[in-house]
N, C-alpha and C positions, 0 to 999 in steps of 0.2 A: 617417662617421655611426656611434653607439655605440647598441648598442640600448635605451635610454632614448629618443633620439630617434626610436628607427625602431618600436616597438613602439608600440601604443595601448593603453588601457584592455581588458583580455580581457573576449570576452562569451561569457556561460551557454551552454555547450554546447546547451542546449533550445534556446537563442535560433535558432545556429545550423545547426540541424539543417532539410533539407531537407522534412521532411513538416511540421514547424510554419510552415515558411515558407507553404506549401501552403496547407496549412488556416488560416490565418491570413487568406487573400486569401477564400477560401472564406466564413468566419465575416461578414467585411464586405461581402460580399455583399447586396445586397439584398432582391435574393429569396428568400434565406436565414431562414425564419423560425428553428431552432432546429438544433442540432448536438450526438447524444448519440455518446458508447462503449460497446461491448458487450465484454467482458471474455472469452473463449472457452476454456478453459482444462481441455478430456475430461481423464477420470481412465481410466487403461486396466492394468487388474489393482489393483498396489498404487503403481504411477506414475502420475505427472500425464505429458500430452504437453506442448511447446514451446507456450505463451500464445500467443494471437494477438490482436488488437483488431481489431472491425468499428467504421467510423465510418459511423451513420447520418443523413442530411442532410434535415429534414425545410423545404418552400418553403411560400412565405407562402400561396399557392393551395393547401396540402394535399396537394400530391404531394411524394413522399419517392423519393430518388434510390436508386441500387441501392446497398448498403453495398460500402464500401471497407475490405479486407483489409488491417491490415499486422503486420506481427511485433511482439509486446512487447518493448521495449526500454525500459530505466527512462529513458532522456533522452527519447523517448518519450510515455511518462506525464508526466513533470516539463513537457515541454511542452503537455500537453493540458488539465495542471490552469493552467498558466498563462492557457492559452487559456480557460479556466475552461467547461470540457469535463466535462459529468455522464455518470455512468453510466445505463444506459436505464432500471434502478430502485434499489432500496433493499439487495437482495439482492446484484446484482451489482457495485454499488459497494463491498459489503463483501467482495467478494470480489477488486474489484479491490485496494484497502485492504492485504489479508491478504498477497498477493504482494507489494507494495508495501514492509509491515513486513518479509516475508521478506528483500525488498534490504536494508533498512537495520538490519536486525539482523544480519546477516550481517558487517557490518564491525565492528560491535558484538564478535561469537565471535571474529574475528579478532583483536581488540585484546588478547584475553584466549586462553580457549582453550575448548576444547568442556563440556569436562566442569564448568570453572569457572560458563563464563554458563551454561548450562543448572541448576544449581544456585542459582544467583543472580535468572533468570529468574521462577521461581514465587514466591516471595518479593515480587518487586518487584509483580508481579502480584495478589497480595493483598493489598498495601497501598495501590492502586492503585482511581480512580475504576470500574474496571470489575467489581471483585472479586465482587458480589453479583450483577451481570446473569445472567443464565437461565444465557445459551450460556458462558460463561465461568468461571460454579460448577460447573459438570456436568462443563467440561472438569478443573477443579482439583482436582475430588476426585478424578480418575483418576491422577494426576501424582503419581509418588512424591516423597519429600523426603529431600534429604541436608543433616546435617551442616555449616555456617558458621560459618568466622572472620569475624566484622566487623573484618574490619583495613583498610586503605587501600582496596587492591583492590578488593575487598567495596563500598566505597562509591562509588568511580568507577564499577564497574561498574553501580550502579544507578543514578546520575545519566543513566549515558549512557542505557541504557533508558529513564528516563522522558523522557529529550530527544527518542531516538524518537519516542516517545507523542505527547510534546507538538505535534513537528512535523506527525504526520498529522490530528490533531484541529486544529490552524491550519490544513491547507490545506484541509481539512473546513468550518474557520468562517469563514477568512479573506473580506472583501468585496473582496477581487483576486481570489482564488483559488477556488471552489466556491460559497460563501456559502451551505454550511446552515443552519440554524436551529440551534441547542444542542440543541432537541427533536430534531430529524432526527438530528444528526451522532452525537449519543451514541449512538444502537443500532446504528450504519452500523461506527461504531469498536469498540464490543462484540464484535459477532458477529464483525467482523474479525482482532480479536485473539483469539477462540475459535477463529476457520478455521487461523490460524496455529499457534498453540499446539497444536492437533488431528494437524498436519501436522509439527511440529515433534518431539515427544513422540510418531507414528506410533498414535495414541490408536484410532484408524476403523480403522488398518490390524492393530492387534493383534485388537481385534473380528474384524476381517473373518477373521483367522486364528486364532481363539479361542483365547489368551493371554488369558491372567487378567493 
């Protein structure tokens, strides 16, 4: 046997991952009227601690189960949003969002290098559907600015950012996935890529240490 025959189709690490499987039997429940995330993420000095998600389990009778702890992990997330798993409001879904970007920007600097996307970053960002939102002008005007070549680089790198973008705003509008409204999703994504950019750029944390 060659492994072509012996392998199958690979499936979404989400798919199979043990707490989706869970919650998955859970969700189909009947008694189950509704199933949100709580996002839990203390800041302790100028660090964040280790994320964790509470899943709240609310039943058709109006009793809500005790919340279940489990660790942030992006397959995780990737499966909660499958399971099309909302955050328990508005605020903390942008904040779930914000870490979220944090993953997938991260492969993003990798591709490139620190100093590069960070430069490439603000840019994309003000050219970007979010440029004018509240939380996200306030952050831009704190953000210094360097000096670009538009050469190749330059361009891939901000394709891949708005690919980013793109994909958390679909799993925001997607009717698989979350299914906000365009009205909801936009400030949920706004504010989220402010909490990032904040966190990113250590914007709160030079405040906090009074750095001009």
């Amino acid at each position: 046997m060659n492994a072509r025959d012996y392998f199958k189709e690979p499936t979404p690490a989400w798919k199979m991952h043990p707490i989706f499987r869970y919650w998955q039997g859970v969700k189909a429940d009947p008694s189950v009227a509704d199933v949100r995330m709580e996002l839990y993420r203390p800041k302790e000095g100028l660090v964040y601690r280790p994320a964790d998600i509470y899943l709240h389990v609310k039943r058709v009778d109006g009793r809500e189960d005790q919340p279940q702890k489990i660790d942030w992990e992006d397959v995780v997330n990737e499966g909660l949003l499958h399971l099309q798993v909302k955050a328990v409001n508005a605020d903390n879904e942008a904040q779930r969002f914000a870490l979220w970007l944090q993953s997938r920007f991260t492969s993003v600097e990798g591709h490139f290098n620190e100093s590069f996307f960070s430069a490439i970053l603000p840019e994309a960002v003000e050219e970007g559907p979010f440029a004018k939102g509240s939380n996200v002008s306030r952050i831009l005007s704190r953000i210094g600015r360097q000096r670009t070549l538009k050469e190749q680089a330059w361009q891939e790198c901000r394709e891949m950012i708005d690919n980013v973008l793109a994909g958390r705003w679909s799993e925001l509008t997607s009717a698989a996935l979350l299914n906000y409204p365009d009205p909801e999703a936009d400030p949920i994504l706004e504010k989220a890529l402010a909490l990032y950019l904040d966190e990113y750029f250590n914007i709160s944390n030079r405040d906090l240490l009074g750095w001009q």
